[in-house]
ChimeraX commands (.cxc) that place a marker at each C-alpha (Angstrom):
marker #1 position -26.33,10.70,-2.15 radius 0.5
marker #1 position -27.65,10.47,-5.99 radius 0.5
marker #1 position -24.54,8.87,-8.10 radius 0.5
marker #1 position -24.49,9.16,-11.87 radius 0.5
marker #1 position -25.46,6.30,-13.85 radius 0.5
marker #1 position -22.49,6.50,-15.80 radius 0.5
marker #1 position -20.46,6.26,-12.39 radius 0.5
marker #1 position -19.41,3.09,-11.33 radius 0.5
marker #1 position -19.94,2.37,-7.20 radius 0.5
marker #1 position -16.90,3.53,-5.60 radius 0.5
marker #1 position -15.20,0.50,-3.60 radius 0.5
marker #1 position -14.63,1.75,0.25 radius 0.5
marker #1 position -12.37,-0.81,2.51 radius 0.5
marker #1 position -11.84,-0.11,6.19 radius 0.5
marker #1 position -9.88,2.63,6.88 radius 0.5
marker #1 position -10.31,4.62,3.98 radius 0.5
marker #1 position -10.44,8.21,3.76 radius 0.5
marker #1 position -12.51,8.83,0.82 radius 0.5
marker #1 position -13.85,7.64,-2.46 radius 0.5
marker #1 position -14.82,10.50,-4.79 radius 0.5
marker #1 position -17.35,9.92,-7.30 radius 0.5
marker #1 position -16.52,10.23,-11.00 radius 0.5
marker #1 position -16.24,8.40,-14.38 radius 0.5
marker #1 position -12.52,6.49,-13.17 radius 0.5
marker #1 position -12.99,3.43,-11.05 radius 0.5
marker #1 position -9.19,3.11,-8.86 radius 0.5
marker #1 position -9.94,0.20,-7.34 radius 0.5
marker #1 position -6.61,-0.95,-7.21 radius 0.5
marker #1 position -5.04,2.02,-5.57 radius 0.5
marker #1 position -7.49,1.29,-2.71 radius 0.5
marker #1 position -7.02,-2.07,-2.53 radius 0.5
marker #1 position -3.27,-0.71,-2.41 radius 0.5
marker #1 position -3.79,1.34,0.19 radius 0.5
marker #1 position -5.86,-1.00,2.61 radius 0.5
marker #1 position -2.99,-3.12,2.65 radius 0.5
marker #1 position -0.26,-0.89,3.04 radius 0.5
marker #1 position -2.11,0.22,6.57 radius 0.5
marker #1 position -2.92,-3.11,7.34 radius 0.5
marker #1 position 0.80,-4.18,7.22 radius 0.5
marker #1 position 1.77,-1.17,8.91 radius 0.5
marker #1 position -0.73,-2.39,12.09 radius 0.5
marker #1 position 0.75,-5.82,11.51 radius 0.5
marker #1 position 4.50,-4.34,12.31 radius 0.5
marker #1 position 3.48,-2.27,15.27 radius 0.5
marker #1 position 1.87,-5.29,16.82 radius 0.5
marker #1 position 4.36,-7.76,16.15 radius 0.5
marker #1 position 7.67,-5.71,17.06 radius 0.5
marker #1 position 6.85,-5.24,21.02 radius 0.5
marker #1 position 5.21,-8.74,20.83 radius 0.5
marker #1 position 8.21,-10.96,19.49 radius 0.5
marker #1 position 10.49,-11.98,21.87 radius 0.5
marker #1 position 14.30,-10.74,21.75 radius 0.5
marker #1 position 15.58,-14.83,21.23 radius 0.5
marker #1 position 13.47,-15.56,18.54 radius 0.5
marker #1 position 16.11,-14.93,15.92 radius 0.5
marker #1 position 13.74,-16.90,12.83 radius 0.5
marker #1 position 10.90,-14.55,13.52 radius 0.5
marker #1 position 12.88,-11.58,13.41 radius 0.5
marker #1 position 14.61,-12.71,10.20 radius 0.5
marker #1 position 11.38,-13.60,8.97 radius 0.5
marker #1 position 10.09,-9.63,9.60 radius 0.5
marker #1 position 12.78,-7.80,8.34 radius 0.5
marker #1 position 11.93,-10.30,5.03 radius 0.5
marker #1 position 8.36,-9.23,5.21 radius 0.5
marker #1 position 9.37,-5.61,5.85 radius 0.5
marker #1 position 11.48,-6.11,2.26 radius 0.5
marker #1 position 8.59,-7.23,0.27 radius 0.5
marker #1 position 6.27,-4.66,2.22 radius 0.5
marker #1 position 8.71,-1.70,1.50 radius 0.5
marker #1 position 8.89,-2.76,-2.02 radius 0.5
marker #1 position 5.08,-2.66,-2.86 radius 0.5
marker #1 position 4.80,0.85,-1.58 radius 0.5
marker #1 position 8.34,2.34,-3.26 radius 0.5
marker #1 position 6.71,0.64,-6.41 radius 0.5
marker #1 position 3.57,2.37,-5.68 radius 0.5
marker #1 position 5.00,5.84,-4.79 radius 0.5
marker #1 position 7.43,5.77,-7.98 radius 0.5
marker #1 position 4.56,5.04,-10.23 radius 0.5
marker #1 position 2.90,7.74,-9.19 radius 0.5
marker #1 position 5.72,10.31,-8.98 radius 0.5
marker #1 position 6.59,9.50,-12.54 radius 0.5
marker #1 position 3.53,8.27,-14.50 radius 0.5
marker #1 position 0.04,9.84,-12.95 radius 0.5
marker #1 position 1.10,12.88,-11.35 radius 0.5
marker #1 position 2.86,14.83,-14.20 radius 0.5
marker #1 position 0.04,14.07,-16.34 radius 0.5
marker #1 position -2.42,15.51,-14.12 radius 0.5
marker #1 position 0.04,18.44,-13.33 radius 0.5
marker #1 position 0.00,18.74,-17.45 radius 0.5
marker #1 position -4.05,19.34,-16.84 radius 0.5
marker #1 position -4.90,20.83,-13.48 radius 0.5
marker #1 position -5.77,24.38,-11.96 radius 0.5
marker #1 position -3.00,26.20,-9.23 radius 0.5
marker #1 position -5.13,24.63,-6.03 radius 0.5
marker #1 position -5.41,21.04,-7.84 radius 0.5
marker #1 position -1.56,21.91,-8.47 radius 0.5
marker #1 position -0.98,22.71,-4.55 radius 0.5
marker #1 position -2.41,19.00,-3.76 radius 0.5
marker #1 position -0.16,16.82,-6.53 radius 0.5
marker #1 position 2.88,19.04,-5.23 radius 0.5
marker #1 position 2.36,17.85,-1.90 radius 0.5
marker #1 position 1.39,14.50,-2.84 radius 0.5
marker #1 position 5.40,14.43,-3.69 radius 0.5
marker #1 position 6.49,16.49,-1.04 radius 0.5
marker #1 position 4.72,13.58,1.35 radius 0.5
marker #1 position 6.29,10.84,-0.64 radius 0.5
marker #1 position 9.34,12.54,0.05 radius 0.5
marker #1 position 8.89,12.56,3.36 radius 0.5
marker #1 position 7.49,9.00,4.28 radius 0.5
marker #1 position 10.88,7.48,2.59 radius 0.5
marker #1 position 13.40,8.26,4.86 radius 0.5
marker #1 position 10.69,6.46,7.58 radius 0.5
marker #1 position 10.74,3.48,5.59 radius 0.5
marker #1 position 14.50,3.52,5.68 radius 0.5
marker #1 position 14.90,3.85,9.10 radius 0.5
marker #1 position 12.27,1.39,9.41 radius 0.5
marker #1 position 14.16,-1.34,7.15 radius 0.5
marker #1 position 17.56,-0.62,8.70 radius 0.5
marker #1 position 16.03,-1.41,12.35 radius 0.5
marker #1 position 14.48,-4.81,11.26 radius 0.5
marker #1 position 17.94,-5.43,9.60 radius 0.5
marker #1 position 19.59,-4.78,13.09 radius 0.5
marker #1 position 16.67,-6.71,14.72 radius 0.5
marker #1 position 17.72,-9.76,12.11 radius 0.5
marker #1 position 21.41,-9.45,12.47 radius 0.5
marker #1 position 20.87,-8.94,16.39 radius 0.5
marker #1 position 18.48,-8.17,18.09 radius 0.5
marker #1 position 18.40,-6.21,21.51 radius 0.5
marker #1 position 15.92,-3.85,23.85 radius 0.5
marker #1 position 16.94,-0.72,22.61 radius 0.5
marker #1 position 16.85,-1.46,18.42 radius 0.5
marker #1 position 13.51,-2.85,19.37 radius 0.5
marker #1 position 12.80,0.54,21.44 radius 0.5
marker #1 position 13.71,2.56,18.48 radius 0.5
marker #1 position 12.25,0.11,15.48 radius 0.5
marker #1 position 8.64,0.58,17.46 radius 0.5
marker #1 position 9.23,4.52,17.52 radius 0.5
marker #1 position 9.86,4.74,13.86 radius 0.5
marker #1 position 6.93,2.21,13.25 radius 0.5
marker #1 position 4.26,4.58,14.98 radius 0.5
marker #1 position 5.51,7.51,13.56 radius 0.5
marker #1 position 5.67,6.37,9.43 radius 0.5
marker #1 position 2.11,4.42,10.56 radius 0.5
marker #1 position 1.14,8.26,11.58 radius 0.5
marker #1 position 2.84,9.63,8.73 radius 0.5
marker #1 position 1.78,7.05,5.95 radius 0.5
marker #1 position -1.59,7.36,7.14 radius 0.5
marker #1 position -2.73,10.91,6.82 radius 0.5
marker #1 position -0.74,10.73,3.06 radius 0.5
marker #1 position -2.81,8.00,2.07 radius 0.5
marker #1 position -5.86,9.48,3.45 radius 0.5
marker #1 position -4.75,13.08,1.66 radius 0.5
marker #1 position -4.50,11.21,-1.27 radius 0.5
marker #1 position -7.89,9.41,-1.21 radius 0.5
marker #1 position -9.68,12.90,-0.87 radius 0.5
marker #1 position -7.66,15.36,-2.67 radius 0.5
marker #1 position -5.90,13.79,-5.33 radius 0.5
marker #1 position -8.36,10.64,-6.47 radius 0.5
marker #1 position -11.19,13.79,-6.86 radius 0.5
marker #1 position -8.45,15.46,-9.35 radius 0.5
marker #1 position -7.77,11.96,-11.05 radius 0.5
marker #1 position -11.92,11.54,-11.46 radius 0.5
marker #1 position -11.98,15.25,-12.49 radius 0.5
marker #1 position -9.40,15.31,-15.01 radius 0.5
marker #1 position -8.63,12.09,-16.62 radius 0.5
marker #1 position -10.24,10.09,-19.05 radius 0.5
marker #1 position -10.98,6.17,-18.49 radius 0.5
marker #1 position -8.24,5.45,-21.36 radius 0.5
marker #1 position -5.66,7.74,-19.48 radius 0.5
marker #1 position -6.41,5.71,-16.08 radius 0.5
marker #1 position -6.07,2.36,-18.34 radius 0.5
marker #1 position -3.16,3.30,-19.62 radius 0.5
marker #1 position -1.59,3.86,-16.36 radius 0.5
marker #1 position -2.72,1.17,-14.68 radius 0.5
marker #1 position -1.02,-0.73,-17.46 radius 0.5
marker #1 position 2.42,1.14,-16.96 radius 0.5
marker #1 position 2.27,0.21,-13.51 radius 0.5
marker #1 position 1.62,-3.48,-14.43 radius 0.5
marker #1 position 4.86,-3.17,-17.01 radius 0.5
marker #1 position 6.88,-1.97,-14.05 radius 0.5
marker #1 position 6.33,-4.56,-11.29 radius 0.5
marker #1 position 6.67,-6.87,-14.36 radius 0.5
marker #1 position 5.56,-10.98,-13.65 radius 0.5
marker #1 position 7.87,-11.49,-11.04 radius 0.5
marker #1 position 7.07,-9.04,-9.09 radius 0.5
marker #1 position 3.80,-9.07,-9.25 radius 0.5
marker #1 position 3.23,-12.62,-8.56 radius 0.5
marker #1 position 5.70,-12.43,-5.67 radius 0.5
marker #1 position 3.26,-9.33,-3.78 radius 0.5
marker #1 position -0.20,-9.70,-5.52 radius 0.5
marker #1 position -1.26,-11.99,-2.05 radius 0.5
marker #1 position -0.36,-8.88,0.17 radius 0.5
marker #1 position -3.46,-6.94,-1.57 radius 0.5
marker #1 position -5.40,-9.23,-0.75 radius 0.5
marker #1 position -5.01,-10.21,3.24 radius 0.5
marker #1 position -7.11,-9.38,5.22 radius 0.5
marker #1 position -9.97,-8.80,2.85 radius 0.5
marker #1 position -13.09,-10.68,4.07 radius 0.5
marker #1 position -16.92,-10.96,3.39 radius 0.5
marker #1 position -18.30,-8.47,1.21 radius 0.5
marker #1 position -15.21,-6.65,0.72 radius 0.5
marker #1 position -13.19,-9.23,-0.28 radius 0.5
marker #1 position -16.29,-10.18,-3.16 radius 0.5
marker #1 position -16.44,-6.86,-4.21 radius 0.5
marker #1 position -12.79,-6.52,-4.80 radius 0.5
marker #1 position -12.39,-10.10,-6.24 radius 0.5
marker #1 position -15.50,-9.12,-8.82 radius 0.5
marker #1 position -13.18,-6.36,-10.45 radius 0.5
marker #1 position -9.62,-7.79,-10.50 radius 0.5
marker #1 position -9.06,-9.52,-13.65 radius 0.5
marker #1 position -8.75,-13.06,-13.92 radius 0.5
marker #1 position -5.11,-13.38,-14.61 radius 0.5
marker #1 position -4.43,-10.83,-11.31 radius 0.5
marker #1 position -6.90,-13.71,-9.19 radius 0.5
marker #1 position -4.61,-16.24,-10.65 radius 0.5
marker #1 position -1.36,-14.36,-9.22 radius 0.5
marker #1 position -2.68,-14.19,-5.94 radius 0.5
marker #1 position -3.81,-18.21,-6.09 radius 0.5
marker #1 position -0.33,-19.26,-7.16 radius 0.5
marker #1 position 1.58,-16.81,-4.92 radius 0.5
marker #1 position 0.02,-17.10,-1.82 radius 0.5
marker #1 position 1.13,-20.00,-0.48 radius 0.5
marker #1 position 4.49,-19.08,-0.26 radius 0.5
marker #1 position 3.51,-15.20,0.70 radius 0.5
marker #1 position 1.50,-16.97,3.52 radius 0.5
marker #1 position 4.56,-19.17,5.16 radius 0.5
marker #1 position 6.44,-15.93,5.18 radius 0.5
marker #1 position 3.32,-14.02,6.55 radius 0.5
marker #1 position 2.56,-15.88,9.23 radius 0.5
marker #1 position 6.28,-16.76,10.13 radius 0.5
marker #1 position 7.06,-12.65,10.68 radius 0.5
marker #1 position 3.93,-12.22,12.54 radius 0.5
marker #1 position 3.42,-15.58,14.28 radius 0.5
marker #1 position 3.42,-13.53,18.20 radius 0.5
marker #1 position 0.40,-11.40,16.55 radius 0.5
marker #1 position -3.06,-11.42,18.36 radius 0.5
marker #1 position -4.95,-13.76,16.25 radius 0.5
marker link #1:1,2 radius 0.2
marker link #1:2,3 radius 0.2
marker link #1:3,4 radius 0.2
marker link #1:4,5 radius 0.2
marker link #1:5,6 radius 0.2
marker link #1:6,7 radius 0.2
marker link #1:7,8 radius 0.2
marker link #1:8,9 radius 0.2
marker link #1:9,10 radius 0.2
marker link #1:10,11 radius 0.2
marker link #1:11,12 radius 0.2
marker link #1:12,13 radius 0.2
marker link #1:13,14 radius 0.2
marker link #1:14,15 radius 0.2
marker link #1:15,16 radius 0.2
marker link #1:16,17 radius 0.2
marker link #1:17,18 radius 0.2
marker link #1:18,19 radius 0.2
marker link #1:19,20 radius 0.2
marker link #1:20,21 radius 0.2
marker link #1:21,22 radius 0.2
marker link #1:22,23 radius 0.2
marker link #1:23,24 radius 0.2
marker link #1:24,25 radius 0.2
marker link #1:25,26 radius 0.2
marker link #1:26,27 radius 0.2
marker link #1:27,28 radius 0.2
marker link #1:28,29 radius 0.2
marker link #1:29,30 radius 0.2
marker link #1:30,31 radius 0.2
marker link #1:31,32 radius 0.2
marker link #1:32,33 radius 0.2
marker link #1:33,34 radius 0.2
marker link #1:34,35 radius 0.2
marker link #1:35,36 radius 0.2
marker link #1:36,37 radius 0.2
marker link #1:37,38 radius 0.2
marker link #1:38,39 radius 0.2
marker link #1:39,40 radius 0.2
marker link #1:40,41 radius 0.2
marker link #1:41,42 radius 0.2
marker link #1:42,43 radius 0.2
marker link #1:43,44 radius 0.2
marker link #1:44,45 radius 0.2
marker link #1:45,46 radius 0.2
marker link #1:46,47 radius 0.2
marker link #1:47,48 radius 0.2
marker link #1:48,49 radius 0.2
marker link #1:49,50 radius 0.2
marker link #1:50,51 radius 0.2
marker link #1:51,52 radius 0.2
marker link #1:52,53 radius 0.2
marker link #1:53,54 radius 0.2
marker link #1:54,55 radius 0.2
marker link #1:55,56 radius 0.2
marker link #1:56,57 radius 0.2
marker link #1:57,58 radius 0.2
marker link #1:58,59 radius 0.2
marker link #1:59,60 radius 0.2
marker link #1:60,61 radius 0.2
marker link #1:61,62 radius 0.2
marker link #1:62,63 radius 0.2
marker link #1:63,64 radius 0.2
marker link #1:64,65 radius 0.2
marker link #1:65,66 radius 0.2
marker link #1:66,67 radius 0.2
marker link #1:67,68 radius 0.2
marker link #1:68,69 radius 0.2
marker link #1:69,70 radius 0.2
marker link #1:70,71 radius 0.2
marker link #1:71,72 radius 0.2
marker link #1:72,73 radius 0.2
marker link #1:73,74 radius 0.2
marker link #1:74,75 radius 0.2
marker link #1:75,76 radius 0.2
marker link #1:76,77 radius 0.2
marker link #1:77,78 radius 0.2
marker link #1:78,79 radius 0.2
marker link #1:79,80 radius 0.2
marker link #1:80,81 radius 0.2
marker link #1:81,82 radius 0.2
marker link #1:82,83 radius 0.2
marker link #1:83,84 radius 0.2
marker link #1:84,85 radius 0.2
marker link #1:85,86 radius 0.2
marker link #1:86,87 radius 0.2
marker link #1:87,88 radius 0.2
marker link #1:88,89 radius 0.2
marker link #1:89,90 radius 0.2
marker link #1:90,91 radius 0.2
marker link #1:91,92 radius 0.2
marker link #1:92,93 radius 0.2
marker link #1:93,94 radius 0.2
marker link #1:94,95 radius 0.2
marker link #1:95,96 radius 0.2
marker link #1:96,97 radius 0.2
marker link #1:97,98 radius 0.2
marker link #1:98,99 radius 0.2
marker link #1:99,100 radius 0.2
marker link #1:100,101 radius 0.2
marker link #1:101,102 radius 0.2
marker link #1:102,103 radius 0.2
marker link #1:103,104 radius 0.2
marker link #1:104,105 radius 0.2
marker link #1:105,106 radius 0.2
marker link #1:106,107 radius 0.2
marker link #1:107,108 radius 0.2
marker link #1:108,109 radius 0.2
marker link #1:109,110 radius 0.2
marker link #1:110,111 radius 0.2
marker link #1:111,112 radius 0.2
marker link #1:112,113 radius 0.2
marker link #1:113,114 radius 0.2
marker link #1:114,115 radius 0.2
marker link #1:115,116 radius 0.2
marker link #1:116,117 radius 0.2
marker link #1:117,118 radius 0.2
marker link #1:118,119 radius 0.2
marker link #1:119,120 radius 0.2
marker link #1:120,121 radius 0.2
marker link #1:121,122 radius 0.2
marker link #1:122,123 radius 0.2
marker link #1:123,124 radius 0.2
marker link #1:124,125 radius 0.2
marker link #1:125,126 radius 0.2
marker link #1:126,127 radius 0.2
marker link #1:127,128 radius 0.2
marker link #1:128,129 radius 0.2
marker link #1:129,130 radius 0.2
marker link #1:130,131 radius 0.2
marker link #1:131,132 radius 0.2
marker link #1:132,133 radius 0.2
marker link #1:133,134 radius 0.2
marker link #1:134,135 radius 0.2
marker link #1:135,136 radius 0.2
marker link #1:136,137 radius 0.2
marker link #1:137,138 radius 0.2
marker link #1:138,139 radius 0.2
marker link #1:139,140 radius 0.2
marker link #1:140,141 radius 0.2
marker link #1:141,142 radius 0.2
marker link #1:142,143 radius 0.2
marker link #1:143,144 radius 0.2
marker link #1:144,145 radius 0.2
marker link #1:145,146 radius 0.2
marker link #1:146,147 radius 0.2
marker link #1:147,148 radius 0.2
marker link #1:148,149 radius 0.2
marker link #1:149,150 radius 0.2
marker link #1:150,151 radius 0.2
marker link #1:151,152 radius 0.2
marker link #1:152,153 radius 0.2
marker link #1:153,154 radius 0.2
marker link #1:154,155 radius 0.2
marker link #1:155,156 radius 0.2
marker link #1:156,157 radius 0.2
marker link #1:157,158 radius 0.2
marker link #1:158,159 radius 0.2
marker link #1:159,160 radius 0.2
marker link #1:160,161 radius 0.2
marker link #1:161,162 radius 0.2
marker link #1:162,163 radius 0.2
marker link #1:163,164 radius 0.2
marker link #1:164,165 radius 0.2
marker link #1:165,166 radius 0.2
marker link #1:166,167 radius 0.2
marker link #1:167,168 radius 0.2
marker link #1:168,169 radius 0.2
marker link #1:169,170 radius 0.2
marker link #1:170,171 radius 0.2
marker link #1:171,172 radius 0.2
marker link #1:172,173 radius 0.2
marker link #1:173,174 radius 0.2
marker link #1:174,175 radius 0.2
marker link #1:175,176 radius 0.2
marker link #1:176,177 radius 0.2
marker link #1:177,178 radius 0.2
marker link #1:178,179 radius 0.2
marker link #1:179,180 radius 0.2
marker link #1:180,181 radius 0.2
marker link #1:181,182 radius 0.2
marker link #1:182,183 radius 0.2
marker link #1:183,184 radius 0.2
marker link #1:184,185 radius 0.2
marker link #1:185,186 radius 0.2
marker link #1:186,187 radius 0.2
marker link #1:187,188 radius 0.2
marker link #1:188,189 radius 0.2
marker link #1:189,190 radius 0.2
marker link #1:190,191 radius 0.2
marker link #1:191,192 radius 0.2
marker link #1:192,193 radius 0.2
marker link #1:193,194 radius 0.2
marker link #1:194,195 radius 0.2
marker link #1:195,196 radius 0.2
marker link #1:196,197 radius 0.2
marker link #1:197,198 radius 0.2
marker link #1:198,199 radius 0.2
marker link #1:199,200 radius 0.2
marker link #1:200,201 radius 0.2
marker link #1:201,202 radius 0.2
marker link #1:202,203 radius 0.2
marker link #1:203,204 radius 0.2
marker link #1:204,205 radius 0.2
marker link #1:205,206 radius 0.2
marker link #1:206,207 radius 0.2
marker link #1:207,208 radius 0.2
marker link #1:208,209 radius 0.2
marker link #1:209,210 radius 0.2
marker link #1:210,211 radius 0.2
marker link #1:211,212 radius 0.2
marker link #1:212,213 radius 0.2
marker link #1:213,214 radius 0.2
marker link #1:214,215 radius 0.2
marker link #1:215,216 radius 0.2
marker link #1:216,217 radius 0.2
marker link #1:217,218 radius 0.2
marker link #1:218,219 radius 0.2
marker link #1:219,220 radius 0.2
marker link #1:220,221 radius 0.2
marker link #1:221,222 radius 0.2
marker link #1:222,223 radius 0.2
marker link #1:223,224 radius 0.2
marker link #1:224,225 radius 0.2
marker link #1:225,226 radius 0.2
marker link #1:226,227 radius 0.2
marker link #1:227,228 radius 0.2
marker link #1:228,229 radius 0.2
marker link #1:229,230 radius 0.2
marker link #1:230,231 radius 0.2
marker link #1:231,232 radius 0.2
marker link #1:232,233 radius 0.2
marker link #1:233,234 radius 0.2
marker link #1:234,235 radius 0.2
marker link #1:235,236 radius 0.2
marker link #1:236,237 radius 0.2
view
């Protein structure tokens, strides 16, 4: 495949879709979604694994599940409000027919996330066989449902982004996203982007984050790791 010298080299992380060439480099939203499915796994293992008694651990998870749910609502509502309508502004009736169902997915993964959050609450408050039951039900099916979004979005939508914004445009929302997590926020979930990232995937996301965003993840992740490995401490290692 020839790439245009003005392209930059598209990152691809495991379990990604797509990465369509153009001018924008959305580095971040793949980051993003690597570890959105990677803490979706996480959950599915560590439900059926974690015994019913261990009250701490299942506090500890529906925690997790909290800061989880949070990155991806913040992720979702950026998108709904900020990038979409100014594609939609821009784009053809099929590039149309992709954003529209980019909401009309986001619509539909929320009520999973719900259900999701109110099991692991149950699972906290007490825990039995059949919440479990249920919690690892709704986990497969927003893993299955999650999945093919992100994947949808990867191919469809990032080709419309490359196709029809301008590097300032992607700046500038990459910047309204920052101003929405604001510094709390951010420092508090900046380590979950980067678990699990390893070898040369891990250097070539940690050559394009900026050096205040490496900073984050320093200062943050010891306390996002004793809460990481706390939830998930019956995974397979």
């Amino acid at each position: 495949m020839t790439t245009h010298p003005a392209h930059p080299i598209q990152l691809v992380l495991p379990g990604q879709a797509a990465a369509p060439e153009g001018p924008i480099d959305p580095f971040m939203m793949y980051v993003l979604h690597h570890g959105f499915r990677r803490d979706l796994a996480d959950f599915a293992a560590a439900v059926p694994a974690t015994p019913i008694d261990d009250a701490g651990t299942w506090r500890a998870l529906a925690r997790r599940w909290t800061m989880f749910g949070h990155a991806l609502h913040h992720h979702h509502t950026g998108e709904d409000l900020e990038l979409w309508p100014l594609l939609l502004e821009r784009c053809d009736s099929t590039e149309r027919a992709v954003l529209d169902a980019m909401e009309a997915e986001h619509d539909e993964i929320d009520p999973l996330l719900e259900e999701c959050g109110a099991g692991f609450a149950r699972m906290a408050e007490h825990a039995d066989d059949a919440t479990r039951a249920a919690l690892v039900d709704a986990l497969l099916r927003t893993e299955k449902v999650l999945g093919r979004h992100l994947a949808h979005e990867e191919a469809d939508a990032i080709a419309i982004v490359q196709r029809r914004l301008t590097l300032q445009d992607w700046d500038a929302f990459e910047e309204k996203m920052g101003k929405r997590a604001g510094l709390a926020e951010t420092l508090r979930t900046s380590p979950l982007m980067a678990k699990g990232l390893v070898g040369a995937d891990r250097d070539a996301v940690y050559a394009r984050i900026p050096t205040a965003l490496r900073l984050m993840i320093r200062l943050g992740g010891p306390r996002f790791r004793r809460l990481d490995d706390r939830a998930f401490y019956y995974n397979p290692r």
